[in-house]
C-alpha positions in Angstrom: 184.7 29.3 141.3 183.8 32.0 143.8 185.5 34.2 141.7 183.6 33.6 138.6 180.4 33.4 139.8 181.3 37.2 141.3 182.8 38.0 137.8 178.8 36.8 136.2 176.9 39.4 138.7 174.6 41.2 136.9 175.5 39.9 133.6 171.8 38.6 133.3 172.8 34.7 135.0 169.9 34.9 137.3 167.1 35.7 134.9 167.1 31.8 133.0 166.0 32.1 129.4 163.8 31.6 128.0 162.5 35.4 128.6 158.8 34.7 128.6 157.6 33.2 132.0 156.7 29.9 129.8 158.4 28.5 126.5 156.8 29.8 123.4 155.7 26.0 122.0 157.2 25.9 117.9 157.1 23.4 115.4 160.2 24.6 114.1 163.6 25.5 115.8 166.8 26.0 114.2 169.8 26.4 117.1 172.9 28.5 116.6 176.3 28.3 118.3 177.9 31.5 119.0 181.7 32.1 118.9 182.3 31.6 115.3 179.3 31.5 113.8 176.9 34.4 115.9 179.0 36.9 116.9 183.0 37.3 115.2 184.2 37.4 119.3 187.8 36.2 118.9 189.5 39.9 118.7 188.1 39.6 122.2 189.0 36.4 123.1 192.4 37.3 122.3 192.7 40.4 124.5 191.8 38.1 127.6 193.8 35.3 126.6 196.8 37.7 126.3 196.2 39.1 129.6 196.0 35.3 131.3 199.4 34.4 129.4 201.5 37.6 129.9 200.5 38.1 133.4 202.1 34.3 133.8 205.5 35.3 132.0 204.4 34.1 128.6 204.3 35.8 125.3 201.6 36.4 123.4 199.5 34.4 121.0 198.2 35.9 117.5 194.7 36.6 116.6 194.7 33.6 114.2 195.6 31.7 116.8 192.9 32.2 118.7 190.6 32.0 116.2 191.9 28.0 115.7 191.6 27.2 119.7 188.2 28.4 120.4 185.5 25.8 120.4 186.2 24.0 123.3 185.4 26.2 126.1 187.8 28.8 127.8 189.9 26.3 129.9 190.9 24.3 126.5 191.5 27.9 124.9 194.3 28.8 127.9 195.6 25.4 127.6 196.4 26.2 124.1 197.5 29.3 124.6 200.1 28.3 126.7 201.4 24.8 124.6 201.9 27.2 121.7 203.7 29.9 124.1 206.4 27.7 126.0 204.6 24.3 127.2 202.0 22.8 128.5 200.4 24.2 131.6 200.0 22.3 134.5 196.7 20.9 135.2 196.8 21.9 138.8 196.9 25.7 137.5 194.1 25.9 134.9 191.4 27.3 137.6 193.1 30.4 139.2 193.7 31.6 135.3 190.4 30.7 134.1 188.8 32.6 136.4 191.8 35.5 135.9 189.9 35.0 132.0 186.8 34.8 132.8 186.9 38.3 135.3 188.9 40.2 132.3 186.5 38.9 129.6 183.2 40.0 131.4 184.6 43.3 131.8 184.8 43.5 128.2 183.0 40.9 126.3 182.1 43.3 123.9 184.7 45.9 123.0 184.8 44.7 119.5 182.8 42.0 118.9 179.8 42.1 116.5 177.8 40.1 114.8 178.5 38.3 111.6 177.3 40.1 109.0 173.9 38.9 107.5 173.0 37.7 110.7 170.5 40.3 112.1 168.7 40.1 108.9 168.8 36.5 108.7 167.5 36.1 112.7 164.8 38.9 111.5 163.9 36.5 108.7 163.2 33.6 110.9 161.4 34.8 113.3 159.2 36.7 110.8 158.4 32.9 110.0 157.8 32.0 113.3 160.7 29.8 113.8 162.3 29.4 116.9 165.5 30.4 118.1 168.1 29.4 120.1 171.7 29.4 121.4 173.8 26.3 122.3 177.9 28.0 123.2 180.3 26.4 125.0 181.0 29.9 126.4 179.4 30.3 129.8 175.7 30.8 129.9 176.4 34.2 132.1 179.1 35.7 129.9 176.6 34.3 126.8 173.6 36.3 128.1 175.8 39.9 128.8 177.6 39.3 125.0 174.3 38.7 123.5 172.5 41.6 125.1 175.4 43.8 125.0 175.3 43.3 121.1 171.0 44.1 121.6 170.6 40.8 120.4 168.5 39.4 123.2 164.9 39.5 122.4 165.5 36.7 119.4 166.3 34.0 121.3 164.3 32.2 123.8 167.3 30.0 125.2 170.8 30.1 126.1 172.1 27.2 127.0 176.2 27.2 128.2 178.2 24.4 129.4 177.2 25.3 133.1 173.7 25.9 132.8 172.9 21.4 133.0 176.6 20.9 133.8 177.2 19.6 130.4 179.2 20.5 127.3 179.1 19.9 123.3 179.6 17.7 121.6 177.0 15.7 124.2 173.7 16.1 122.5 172.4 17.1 126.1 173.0 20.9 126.0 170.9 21.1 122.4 168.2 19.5 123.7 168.0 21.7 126.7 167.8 24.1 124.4 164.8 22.8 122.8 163.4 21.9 126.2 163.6 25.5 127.2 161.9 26.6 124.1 158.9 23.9 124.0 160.3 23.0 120.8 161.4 18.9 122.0 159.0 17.6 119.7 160.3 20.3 116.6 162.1 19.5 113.9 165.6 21.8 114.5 169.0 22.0 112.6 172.1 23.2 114.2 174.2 25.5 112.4 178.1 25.8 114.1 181.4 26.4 112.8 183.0 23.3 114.2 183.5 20.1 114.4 182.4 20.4 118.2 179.0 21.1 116.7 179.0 18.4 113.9 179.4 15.8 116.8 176.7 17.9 118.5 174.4 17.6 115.9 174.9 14.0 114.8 174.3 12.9 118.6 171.2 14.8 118.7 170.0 13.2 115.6 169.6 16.6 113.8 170.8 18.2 110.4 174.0 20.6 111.0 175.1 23.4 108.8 178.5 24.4 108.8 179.4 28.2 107.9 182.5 28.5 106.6 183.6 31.8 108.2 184.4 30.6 112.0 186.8 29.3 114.2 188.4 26.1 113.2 192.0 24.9 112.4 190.6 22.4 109.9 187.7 23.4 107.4 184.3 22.6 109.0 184.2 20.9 104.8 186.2 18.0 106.4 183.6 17.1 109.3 181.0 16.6 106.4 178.1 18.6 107.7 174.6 18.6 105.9 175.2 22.0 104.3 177.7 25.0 104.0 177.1 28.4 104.2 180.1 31.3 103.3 177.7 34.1 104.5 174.5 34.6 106.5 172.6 36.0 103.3 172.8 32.3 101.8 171.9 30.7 104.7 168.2 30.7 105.0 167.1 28.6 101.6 169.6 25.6 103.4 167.7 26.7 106.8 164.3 25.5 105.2 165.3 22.5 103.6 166.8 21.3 106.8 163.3 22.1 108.7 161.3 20.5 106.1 163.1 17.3 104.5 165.1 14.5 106.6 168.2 15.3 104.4 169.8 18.1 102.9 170.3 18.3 99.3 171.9 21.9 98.8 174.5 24.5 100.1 174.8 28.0 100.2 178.4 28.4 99.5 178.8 30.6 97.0 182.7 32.3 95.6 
């Protein structure tokens, strides 16, 4: 773990979000994963997991691919890469390549990912409301922090949480409210909105609504893991946003054709 915690330096680790010295209080929070649903990162998820499986004798994996074993952190994501590449990998041998993945991802975390489009204007819209805003990944709070800033994306959110930053990953309901904690917002009514059905679990642990979007990473339609509302794009996401924040239930979905 040496290794990765050398690979995080400088990548903004140290300085905990939220930014302000103290959490802004709000009454209102809605919580967003982030590969998948945030920021399109899986062209660069692929390059890295390429370079952990060919530098161990293995072929490559397609970008689709990838795009259907991201969700569970980036161990789970070389484990896949390597069952659909020749067999299983040993357990014993997951942590020198993770943190091979996690060196060659840092160095470019944001060659070509960007941010789903709608989203700026949807995260402009919200906070214009006053809503909070926050980020609950299963990508390491470090590499989190340096793709978020990289893509000037930083000053909307008041948390980050990763799976290291509590030592605890979705689908416990642990990390969200760590989010919430680090935001003032425990007492808000929030909504989660993810990709997955790592978030749907998430979301019904936490006791809050989910929306699914429809444009992430999952090998079976986030549809299937029934969440409270769909979205295909962030421009018909933020009518479903308010209902969430203001009735128990959701009634309505943005999908649209």
């Amino acid at each position: 773990m040496a290794a990765v915690r050398a690979s995080l330096a400088g990548t903004g680790r140290a300085r905990l979000y939220p930014g302000p010295p103290r959490p802004i209080m709000t009454h209102k929070a809605v919580i967003f994963d982030l590969d998948g649903t945030l920021v399109d990162t899986a062209p660069d998820l692929w390059r890295a997991t390429n370079h952990v499986l060919t530098s161990s004798g293995r072929g490559e994996v397609t970008l689709d691919q990838v795009r259907a074993f991201v969700g569970y952190g980036a161990r789970k994501l070389i484990a896949r890469g390597f069952t659909a590449t020749g067999g299983p990998l040993d357990p014993e041998n997951i942590e020198p390549l993770y943190e091979k993945f996690v060196a060659y991802y840092g160095a470019h975390i944001a060659r070509e990912s960007v941010p789903f489009p709608g989203c700026v204007a949807l995260l402009d819209r919200l906070k214009a409301d006053g809503i909070g805003l926050g980020i609950c990944t299963n990508k390491l709070e470090g590499l989190s922090v340096k793709l978020i800033d990289a893509l000037g994306l930083g000053a909307y959110f008041s948390a980050i949480v990763g799976p290291d930053t509590i030592g605890i990953a979705k689908p416990d309901p642990a990390p969200y409210r760590e989010a919430l904690r680090r935001m003032g917002a425990e007492t808000a009514r929030s909504v989660l909105i993810g990709d997955s059905e790592t978030d749907v679990l998430t979301a019904r642990a936490a006791g809050v609504p989910v929306i699914g979007v429809t444009f992430g990473y999952t090998a079976e339609p986030i549809q299937s893991f029934k969440p409270d509302a769909l979205i295909s794009h962030f421009s018909n996401a933020y009518e479903p946003i308010r209902a969430a924040l203001a009735e128990p239930k959701l009634v309505k979905t943005g999908v649209t054709s």
